[in-house]
N, C-alpha and C positions, 0 to 999 in steps of 0.2 A: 272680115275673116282673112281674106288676102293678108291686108297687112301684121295681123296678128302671127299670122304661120311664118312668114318672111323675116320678122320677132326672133322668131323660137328659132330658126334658121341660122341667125347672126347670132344668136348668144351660144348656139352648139358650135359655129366654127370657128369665133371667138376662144371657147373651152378647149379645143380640138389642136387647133394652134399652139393657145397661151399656156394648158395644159404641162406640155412637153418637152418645149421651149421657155430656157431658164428669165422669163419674160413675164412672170404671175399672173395666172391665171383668175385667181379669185379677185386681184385687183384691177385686171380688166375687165370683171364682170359689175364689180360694183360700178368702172367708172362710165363702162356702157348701158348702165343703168339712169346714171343722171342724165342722159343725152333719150335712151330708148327706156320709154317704161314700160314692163312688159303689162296687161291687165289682170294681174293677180293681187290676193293679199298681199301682204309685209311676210306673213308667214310662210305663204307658199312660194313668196319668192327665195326666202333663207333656204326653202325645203327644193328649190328649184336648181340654184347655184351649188349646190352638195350633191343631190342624187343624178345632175348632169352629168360629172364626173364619173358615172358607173359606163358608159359609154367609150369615154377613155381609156378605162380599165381593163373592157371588155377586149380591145381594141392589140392591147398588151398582152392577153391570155390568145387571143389568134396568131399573131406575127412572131408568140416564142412559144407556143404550144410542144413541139417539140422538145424544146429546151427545158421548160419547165415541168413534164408531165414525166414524174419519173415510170408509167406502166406505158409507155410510149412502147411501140410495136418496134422488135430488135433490139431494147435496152435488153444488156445483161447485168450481173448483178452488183457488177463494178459501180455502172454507169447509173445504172437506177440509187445506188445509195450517195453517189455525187446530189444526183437532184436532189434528194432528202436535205442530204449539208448545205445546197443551198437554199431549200426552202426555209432552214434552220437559221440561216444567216437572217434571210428577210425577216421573219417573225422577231428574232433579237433585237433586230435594229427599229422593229415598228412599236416596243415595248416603249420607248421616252414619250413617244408622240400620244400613247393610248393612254400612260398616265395622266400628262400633264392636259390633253386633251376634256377627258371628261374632266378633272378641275376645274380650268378656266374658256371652257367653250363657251357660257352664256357671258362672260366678264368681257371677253374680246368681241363679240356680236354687237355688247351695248356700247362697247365704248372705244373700238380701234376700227371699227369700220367707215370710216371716214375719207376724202378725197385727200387731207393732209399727210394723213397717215400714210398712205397708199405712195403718194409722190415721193414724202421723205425715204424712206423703203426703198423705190427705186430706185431713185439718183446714189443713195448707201452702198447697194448690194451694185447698181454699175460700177462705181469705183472700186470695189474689189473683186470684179470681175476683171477687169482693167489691170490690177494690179498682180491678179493673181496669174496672169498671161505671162506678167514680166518676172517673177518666181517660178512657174513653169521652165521658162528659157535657162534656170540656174540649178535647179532642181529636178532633172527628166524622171517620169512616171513611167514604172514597167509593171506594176500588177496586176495583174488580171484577177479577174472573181473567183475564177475557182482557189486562185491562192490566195485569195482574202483572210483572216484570219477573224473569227470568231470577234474578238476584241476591239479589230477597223470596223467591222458591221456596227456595232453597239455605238461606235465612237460617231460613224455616218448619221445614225438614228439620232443623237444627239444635238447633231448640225440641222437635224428636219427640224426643230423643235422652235429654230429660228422663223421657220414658216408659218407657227400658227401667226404672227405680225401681220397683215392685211399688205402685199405688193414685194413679201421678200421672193416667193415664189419657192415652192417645194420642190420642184426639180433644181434650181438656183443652188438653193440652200445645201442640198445631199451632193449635187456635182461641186461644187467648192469644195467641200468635205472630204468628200471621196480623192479629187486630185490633191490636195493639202495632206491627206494618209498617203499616197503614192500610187494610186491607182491610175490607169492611165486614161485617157481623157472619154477612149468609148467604153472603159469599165465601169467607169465611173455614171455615163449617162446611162448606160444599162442596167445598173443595177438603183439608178431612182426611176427607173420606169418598172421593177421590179417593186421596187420596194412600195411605191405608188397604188398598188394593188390591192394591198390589206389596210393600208392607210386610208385611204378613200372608200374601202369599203367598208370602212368601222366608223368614219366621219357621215356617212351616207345611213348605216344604221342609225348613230348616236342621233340625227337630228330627225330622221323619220319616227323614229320611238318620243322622240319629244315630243315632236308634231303630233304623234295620234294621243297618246297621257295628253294633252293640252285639249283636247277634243276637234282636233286639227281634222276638216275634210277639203278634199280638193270636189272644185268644180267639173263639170263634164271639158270646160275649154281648159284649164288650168291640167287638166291630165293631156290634151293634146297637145299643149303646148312643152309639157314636160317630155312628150312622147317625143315629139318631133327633134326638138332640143337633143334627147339624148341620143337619138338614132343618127343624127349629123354629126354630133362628139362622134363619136365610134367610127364613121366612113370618114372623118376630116383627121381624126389620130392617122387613123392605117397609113396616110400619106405623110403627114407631120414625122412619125417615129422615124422611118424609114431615112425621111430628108437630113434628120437630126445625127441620126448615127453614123452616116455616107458623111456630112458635112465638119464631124467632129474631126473625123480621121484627117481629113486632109489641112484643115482650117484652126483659128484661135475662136476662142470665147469672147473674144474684143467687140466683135460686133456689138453682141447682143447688152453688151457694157454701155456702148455709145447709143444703144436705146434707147437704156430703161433711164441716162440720165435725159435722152432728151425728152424722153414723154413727161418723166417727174418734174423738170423744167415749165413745161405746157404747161402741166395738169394745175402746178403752182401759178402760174401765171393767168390763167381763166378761173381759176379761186378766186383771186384777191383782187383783179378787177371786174368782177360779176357784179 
C-alpha cells in the first residue's frame, strides 16, 4: 500500500510541475508510466492522467479567484464586465480544442501515445522555444490580457490544438502563441493557465463520460489512488504557477528549450537500445 500511495504521489507532482511548465505534462506521464506502473486498468489509467488534471485547475481558480470571479466583493460594474470579456476570451479560444478534440480523441489514445512520439515533440517544440527567445530579442511583446483582442484569443486557441500531439505541451503550445501574437511573456503564461481551465475540464468530462458509456468502474484502490494523485496536482500547482509567473518576468523561455531537447534525446536513446 505504501508504495502504491508514493505512486499516486509522484504522478500528482509530476502533473503539478509538468502541468504549468511549458515541459508536457501528458508526456511525462505516459513516460513515468513505463518506468512506474501505477495498479490500475489500461482504462483507468487513461481516466487517471485526464481527471488528475482537475487538480491543477483547481489550483488556478484559488491563486486568481479574485481575478476571475467577476461578483468578487468591491467589483463595480466597470470591473465586473472586464471579467465577463475575459471570461469571453477564454471560452473563444477553448472552442478549436473542443472541436477537434472530441473528433480525434480516441485516434491520438490509439495511436500517438507512444515514447517516439513524445521524444520527437520535445526535442521540436525545444527548438522553437530556443528560437522563439531569439525573435523575442527583435520583436519586444507589450500586451497585456485585458488588451487582448477577441481575434489573439481565437488565434492562441488555435496554437493549443498543437497540443492535442503527446509531449508538445499545452501550456508550451498557447505561451508560443500568445508571445508570437505580441503578448508579453507573463501575459501570455497567464492566460494558458487561464485557458487551461475549461480545457481540461472538458478533456476530464469527455473521458469520464467514455469511461462510464464503456461500463467503466473504478476500484476502491484505483479511487484512492486517483484521490491522492489529484489532491498533490493541486498543492504541487499552488507552488509551480507562482514560480512560473515570478520566473518569466525576470528570465527567457531557453531553459525550458534545453530540456525538452535533452529529455527527448534520452527518451530516444533508451528506446532504441532497450
Amino acid at each position: 500500500m505504501f508504495f502504491v500511495l508514493l505512486s499516486a504521489i509522484l504522478f500528482g507532482v509530476l502533473e503539478g510541475v509538468t502541468e504549468w511548465l511549458p515541459i508536457s505534462s501528458t508526456g511525462h506521464l505516459i513516460l513515468l508510466d513505463q518506468v512506474l506502473t501505477l495498479p490500475v486498468s489500461p482504462a483507468a489509467f487513461e481516466l487517471f492522467e485526464v481527471v488528475i488534471q482537475l487538480g491543477a485547475i483547481l489550483a488556478v481558480a484559488v491563486l486568481y479567484r479574485k481575478r476571475l470571479n467577476p461578483f468578487g466583493k468591491g467589483k463595480d460594474r466597470g470591473e465586473r464586465r472586464a471579467v465577463f470579456t475575459l471570461w469571453g476570451k477564454i471560452l473563444l479560444a477553448t472552442l478549436p480544442s473542443v472541436v477537434l478534440g472530441l473528433l480525434l480523441d480516441d485516434w491520438i489514445s490509439e495511436r500517438l501515445h507512444t515514447p517516439v512520439i513524445v521524444a520527437a515533440a520535445l526535442i521540436f517544440y525545444g527548438i522553437l522555444f530556443l528560437l522563439i527567445e531569439k525573435w523575442r530579442k527583435r520583436h519586444p511583446s507589450a500586451i497585456q490580457i485585458e488588451e487582448m483582442s477577441a481575434k489573439t484569443a481565437l488565434l492562441i486557441g488555435c496554437f493549443q490544438l498543437l497540443s492535442l500531439v503527446p509531449g508538445t505541451s499545452r501550456s508550451g503550445a498557447t505561451v508560443l502563441g500568445g508571445i508570437l501574437l505580441g503578448l508579453t511573456a507573463t501575459a501570455a503564461a497567464e492566460f494558458s493557465f487561464f485557458l487551461g481551465m475549461p480545457t481540461m475540464l472538458g478533456a476530464g468530462l469527455l473521458k469520464g463520460g467514455k469511461f462510464l458509456l464503456a461500463g467503466g468502474s473504478l476500484s476502491a484502490i484505483e479511487w484512492l489512488i486517483l484521490g491522492v494523485g489529484t489532491v498533490t496536482a493541486f498543492l504541487v500547482s499552488l507552488v509551480v504557477i507562482r514560480f512560473l509567473t515570478q520566473f518569466v518576468r525576470r528570465h527567457s523561455f531557453a531553459p525550458f528549450g534545453i530540456y525538452r531537447m535533452l529529455l527527448g534525446a534520452a527518451v530516444l536513446i533508451a528506446y532504441f537500445t532497450a
